[in-house]
C-alpha positions as a printed Julia matrix, in Angstrom:
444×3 Matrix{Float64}:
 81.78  -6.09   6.18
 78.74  -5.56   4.51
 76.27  -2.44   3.89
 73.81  -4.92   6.03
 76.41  -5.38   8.64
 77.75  -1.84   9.12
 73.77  -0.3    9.86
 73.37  -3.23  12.09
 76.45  -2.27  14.12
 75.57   1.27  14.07
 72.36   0.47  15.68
 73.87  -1.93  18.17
 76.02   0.85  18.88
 73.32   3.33  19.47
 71.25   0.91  21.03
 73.74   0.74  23.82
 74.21   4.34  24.07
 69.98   4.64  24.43
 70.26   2.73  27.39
 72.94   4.51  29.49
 71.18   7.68  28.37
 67.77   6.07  30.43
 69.88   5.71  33.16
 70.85   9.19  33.39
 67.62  10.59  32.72
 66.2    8.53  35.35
 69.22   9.92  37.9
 67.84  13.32  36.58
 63.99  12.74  37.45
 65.41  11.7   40.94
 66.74  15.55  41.35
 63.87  17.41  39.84
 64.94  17.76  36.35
 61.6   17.94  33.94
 63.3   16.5   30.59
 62.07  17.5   27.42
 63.38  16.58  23.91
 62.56  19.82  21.45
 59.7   20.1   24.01
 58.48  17.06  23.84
 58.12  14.3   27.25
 61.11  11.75  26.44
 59.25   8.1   26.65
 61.48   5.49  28.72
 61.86   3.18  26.0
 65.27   2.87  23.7
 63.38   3.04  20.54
 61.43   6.43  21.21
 64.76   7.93  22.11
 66.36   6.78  18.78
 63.61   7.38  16.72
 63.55  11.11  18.48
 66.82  11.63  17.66
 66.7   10.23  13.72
 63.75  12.91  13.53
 65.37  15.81  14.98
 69.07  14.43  12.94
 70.96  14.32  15.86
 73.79  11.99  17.8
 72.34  10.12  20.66
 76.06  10.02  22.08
 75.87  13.98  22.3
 72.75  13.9   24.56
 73.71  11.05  26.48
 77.59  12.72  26.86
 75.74  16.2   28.02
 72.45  14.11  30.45
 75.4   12.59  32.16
 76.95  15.5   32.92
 74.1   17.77  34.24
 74.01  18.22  37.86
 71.32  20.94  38.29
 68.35  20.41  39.98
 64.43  21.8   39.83
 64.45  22.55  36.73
 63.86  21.25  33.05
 66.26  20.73  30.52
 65.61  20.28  27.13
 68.65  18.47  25.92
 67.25  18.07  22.08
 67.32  22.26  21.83
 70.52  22.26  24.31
 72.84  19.64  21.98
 71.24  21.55  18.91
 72.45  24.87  20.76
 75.46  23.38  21.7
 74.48  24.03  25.37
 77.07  22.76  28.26
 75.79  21.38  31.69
 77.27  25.15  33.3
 74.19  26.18  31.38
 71.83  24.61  33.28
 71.24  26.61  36.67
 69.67  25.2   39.55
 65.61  26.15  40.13
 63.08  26.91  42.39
 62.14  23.51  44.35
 58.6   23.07  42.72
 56.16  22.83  45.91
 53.53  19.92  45.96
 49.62  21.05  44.87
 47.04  18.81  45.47
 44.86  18.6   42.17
 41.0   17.01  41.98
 39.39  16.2   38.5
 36.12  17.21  38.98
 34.28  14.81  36.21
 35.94  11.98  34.12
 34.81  11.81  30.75
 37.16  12.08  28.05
 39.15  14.73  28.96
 39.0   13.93  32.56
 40.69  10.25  31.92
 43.26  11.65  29.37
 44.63  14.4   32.1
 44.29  11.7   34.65
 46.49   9.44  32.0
 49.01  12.31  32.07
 49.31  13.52  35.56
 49.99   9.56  36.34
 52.26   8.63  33.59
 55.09  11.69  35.4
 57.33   9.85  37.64
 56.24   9.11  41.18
 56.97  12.36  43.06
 56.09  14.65  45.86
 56.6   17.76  43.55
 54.45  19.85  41.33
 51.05  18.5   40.2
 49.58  15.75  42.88
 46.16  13.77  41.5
 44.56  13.2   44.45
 40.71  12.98  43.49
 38.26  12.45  41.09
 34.84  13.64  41.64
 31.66  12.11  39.6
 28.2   11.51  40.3
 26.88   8.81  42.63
 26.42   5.49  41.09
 25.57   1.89  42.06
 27.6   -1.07  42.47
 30.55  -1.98  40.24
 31.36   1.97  39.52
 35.43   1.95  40.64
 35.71  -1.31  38.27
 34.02   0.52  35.53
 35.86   3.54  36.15
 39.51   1.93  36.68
 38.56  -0.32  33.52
 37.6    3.02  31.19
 41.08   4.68  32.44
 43.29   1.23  31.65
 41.47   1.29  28.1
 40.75   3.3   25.62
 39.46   2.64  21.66
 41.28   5.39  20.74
 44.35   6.09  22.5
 44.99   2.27  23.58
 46.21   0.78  26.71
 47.22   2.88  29.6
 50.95   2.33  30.04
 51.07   1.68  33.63
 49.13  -0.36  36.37
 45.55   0.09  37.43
 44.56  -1.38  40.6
 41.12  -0.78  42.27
 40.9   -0.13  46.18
 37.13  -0.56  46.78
 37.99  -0.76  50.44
 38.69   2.5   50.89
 37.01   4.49  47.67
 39.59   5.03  45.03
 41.97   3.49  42.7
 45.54   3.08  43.19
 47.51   4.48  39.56
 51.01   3.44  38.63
 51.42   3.21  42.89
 49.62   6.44  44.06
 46.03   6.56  45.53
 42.97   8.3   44.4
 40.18   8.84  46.38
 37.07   8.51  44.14
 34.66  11.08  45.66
 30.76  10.43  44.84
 28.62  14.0   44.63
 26.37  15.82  42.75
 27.05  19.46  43.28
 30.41  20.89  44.76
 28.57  21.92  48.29
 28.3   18.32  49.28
 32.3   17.91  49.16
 34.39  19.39  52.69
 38.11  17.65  50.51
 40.12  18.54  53.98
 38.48  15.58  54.78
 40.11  13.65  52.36
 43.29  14.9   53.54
 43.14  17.61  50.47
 43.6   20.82  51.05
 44.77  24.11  49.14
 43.64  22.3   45.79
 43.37  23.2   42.17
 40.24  21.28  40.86
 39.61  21.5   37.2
 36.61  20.99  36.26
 36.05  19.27  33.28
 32.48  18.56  33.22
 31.27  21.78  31.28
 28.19  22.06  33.74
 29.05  25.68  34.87
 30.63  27.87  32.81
 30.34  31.43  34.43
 31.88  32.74  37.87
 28.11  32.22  39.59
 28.54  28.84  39.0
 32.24  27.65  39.19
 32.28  29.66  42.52
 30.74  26.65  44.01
 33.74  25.25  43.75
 35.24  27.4   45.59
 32.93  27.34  48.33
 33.96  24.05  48.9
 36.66  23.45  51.97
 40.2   22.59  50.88
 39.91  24.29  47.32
 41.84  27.32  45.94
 41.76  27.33  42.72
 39.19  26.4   39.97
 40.34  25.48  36.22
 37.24  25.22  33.38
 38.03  23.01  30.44
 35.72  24.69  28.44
 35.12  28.28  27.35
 34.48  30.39  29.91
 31.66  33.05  30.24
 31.76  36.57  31.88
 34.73  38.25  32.87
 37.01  34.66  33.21
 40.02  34.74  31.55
 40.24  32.45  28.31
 44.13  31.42  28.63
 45.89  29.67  25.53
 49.24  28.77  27.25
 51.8   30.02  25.31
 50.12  33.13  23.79
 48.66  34.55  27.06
 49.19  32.46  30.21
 51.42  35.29  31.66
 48.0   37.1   32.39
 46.88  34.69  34.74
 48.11  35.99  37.82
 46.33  35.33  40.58
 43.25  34.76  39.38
 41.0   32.05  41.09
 38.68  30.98  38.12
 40.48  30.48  34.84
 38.98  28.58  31.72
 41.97  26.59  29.1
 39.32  27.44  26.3
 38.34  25.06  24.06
 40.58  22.37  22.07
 40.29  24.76  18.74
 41.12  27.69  20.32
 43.98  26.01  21.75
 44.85  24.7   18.15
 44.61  27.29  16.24
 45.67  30.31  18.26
 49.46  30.0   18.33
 49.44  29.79  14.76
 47.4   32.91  14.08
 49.58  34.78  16.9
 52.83  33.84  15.35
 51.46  34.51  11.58
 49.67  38.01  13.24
 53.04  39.02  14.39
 55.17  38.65  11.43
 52.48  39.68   8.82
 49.34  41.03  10.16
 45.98  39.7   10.01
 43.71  41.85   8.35
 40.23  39.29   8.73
 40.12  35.74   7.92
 37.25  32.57   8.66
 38.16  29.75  10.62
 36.37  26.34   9.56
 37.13  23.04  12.03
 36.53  19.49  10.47
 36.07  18.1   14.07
 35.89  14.67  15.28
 32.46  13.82  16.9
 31.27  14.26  20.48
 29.98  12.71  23.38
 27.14  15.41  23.26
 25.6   14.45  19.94
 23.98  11.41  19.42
 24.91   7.84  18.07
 21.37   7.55  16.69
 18.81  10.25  15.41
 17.02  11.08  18.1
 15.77  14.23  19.77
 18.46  16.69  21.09
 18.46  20.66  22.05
 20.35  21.67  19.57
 19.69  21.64  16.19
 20.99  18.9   14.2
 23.16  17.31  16.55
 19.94  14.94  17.0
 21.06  13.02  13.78
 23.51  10.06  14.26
 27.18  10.84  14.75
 28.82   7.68  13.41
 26.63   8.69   9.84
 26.65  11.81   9.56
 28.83  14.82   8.64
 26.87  17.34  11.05
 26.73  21.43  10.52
 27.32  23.16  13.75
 28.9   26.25  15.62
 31.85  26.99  17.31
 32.96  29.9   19.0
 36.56  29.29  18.76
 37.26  31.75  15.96
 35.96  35.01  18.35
 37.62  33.0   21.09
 40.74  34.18  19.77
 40.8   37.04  20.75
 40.66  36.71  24.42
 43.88  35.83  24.04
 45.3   38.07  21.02
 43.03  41.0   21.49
 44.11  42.87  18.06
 42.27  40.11  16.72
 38.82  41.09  17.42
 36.05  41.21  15.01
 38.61  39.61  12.62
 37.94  35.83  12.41
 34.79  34.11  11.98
 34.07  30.67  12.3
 31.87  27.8   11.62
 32.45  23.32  12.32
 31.14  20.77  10.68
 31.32  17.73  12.88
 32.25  14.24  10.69
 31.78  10.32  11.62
 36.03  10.3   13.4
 36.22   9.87  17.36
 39.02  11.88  17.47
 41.54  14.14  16.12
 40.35  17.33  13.84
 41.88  19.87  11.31
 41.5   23.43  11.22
 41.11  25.2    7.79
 42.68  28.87   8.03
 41.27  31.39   5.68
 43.44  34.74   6.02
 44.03  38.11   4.48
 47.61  39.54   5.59
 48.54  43.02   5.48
 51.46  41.95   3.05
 52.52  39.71   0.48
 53.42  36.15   2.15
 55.66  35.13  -0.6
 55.1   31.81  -1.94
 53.26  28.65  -0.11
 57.31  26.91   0.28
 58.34  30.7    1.72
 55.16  30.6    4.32
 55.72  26.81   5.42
 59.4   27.72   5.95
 58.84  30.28   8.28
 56.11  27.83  10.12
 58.63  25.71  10.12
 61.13  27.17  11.83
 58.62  28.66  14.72
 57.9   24.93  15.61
 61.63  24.17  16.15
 62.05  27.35  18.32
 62.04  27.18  22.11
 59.49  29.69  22.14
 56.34  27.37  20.17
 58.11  24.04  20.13
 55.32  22.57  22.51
 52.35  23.75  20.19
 53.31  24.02  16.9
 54.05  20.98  15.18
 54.9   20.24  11.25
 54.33  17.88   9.04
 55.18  17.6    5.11
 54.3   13.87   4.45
 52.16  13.76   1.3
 50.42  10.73   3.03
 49.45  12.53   5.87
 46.28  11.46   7.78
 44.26  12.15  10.79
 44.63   8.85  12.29
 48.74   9.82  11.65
 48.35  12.31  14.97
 46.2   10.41  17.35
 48.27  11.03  20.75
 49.9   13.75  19.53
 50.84  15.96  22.94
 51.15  19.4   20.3
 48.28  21.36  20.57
 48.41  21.94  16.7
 49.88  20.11  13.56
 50.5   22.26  10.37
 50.22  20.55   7.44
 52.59  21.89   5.14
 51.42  19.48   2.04
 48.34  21.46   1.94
 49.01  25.57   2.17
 47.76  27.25  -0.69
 49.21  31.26  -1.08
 47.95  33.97  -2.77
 49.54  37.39  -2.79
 48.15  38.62   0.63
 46.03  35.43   1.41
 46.72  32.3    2.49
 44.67  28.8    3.17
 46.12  26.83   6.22
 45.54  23.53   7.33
 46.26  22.75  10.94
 45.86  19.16  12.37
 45.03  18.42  16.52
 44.2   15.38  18.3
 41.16  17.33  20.59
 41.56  15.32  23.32
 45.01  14.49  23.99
 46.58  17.8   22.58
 44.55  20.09  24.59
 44.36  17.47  27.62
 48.19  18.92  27.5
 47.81  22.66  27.21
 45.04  22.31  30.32
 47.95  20.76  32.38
 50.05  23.77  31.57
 47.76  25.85  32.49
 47.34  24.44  35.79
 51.17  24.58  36.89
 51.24  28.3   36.17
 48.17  28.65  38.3
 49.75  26.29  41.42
 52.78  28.77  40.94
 51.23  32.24  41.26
């Protein structure tokens, strides 16, 4: 038999063994199980499951040998850490059932569509996070079409994988077979949801219109809402929460913002680096993808120079992610500043780190190690991500569900300082961390 022949065979073999192993996550999904693979959503397809398993060097026939044998239920498993840990199914205890909470999307730009895109792509279930509504402003005739069309595709992250049907009939849109109501309003006191048949809801909000407590409130005022999530910085006394680093203060708040996307990406890095070697200051400069709120042609605009023509131009700007930081990792205060320069890419950015440790940081192979190592742990798995491909590009980590992508190619160490790079697709990578955010809140 040849060299051909024998890799062939191998990945006939494994081929077969991908297979079974969708059948038994599938039996899992039916009891509950969320299943993750080194924190990441396993795709129902036999070649993401391979190529998963060539990344992380390990046997498909483990998992599938240990997903078959599982028998727990409400709860999530994450069988790449468990077959790396050597983890049994005895290990895996039974949960909490995982109540139903009725969620509304309260604008649907681009971050509206791509949480919409991941609520519906989670198998059909009366558990856990329930899309029930999207609320925009009132438009003429053709809207739902226009609106189901924008969700189905997207220029940058593709076709929707699932179906899109439109239900003009009765208002709404019916997504992979579950109905939402499309609710037309310009200001959350128009909306009673109970009668909608919503009730008890989380809405997050992700139209950046109000950003203090005066003004989310409103959503709150509104019958059949408990909860309000901002996808934007908040102002005041609202809690910025960066799951991961500081979700566990949440409580039971009623207002909570997710931050902002470079917040999100940078802050589990500098809370895992603060940690281990102390962050005396630093600067925080984001190369960021352009916006929907600058324009595609000069023309005038409030701000200063985000008049001049996105597709053209690499734009100076401000961001307030760098002080952001420490609403969630308060020792960090008066550390970090920041500045963006916004450049002619839709999507996906990179965060340049500049930091002064308390110690030495050894060499740049000694710091990527140790970054390296807190994105395969249980603990950061699900924002930290690495990367040491020398052809590494920012198209490379369009869809990328980690909230941050450290690019080990590119760290530069100095004694006590250090120059980071950290890729994150701005859209779909926070779009995840906002999600996150929300189940903690529908649990407290």
């Amino acid at each position: 038999m040849s060299i051909y022949q024998d890799h062939l065979t191998k990945r006939q073999t494994q081929e077969t063994q991908a297979t079974e192993l969708l059948v038994a996550l599938a039996k899992l999904a039916s009891q509950n199980v969320n299943i993750l693979f080194f924190g990441e959503r396993v795709a129902l397809s036999v070649s993401d499951i391979l190529a998963k398993h060539a990344k992380a060097g390990l046997d498909v026939a483990d998992t599938l040998a240990l997903a078959k044998e599982i028998t727990a239920t409400n709860t999530t498993a994450d069988l790449g850490q468990a077959v790396k840990a050597g983890k049994k199914a005895s290990d895996f205890a039974n949960g909490t059932e995982i109540p139903a909470t009725d969620v509304v999307l309260y604008g649907f730009g681009r971050i509206g569509r791509i949480l919409a895109r991941l609520l519906m792509s989670r198998p059909a279930s009366d558990k856990g996070l329930q899309l029930k509504a999207i609320v925009v402003r009132p438009a003429g005739d053709g809207d739902l079409d226009k609106r189901g069309s924008l969700l189905e595709r997207d220029s940058v992250h593709g076709w929707f994988d699932g179906s899109v049907e439109i239900d003009n009939a009765n208002s709404g849109i019916i997504v992979n077979g579950r109905f939402i109501k499309f609710i037309y309003a310009s200001d959350p006191s128009e909306i009673d949801y109970t009668a909608h048949g919503i009730d008890n809801a989380i809405v997050i909000d992700n139209t950046g219109k109000w950003k203090d407590e005066a003004g989310l409130g409103k959503h709150l005022a509104s019958k059949g809402v408990k909860k309000v999530l901002l996808t934007a910085p908040a102002k005041g006394d609202i809690k910025n929460v960066v799951y991961g680093v500081n979700h566990d203060t949440i409580g039971g708040d009623t207002i909570v913002s997710a931050a902002s996307c470079t917040t999100n990406a940078i802050t589990p890095t500098l809370k895992v680096l603060h940690d281990t070697y102390g962050i005396v200051n630093g600067h925080m400069e984001t190369v960021h993808a352009f916006t929907n709120d600058q324009n595609l042609v000069d023309n005038h605009h409030k701000s200063d120079r985000r008049g001049r023509a996105a597709p053209l131009n690499m734009v100076m700007t401000s961001t307030g992610a760098a002080s952001a930081v420490s609403k969630a990792i308060p020792e960090l205060k008066g550390k970090l500043t920041g500045n963006a320069i916004r450049v002619p890419t839709p999507n996906v950015s990179l965060a340049i780190l500049n930091l002064n440790f308390d110690k030495a940081v050894g060499s740049a192979d000694e710091l990527n190690a140790f970054i390296k190592a807190k994105s395969q742990s249980e603990q950061w798995q699900e924002q930290i991500d690495y990367s040491d491909s020398p052809e590494a590009v920012s198209t490379d980590f369009v869809g990328s569900e980690k909230v941050a992508i450290f690019d080990a190619k590119a760290t530069i160490v100095s004694d006590n300082r250090a120059t980071l790079y950290v890729w994150y697709d701005n859209e779909m990578g926070y779009s995840t961390q906002v999600i996150r955010v929300a189940e903690v809140m529908a649990s407290n």
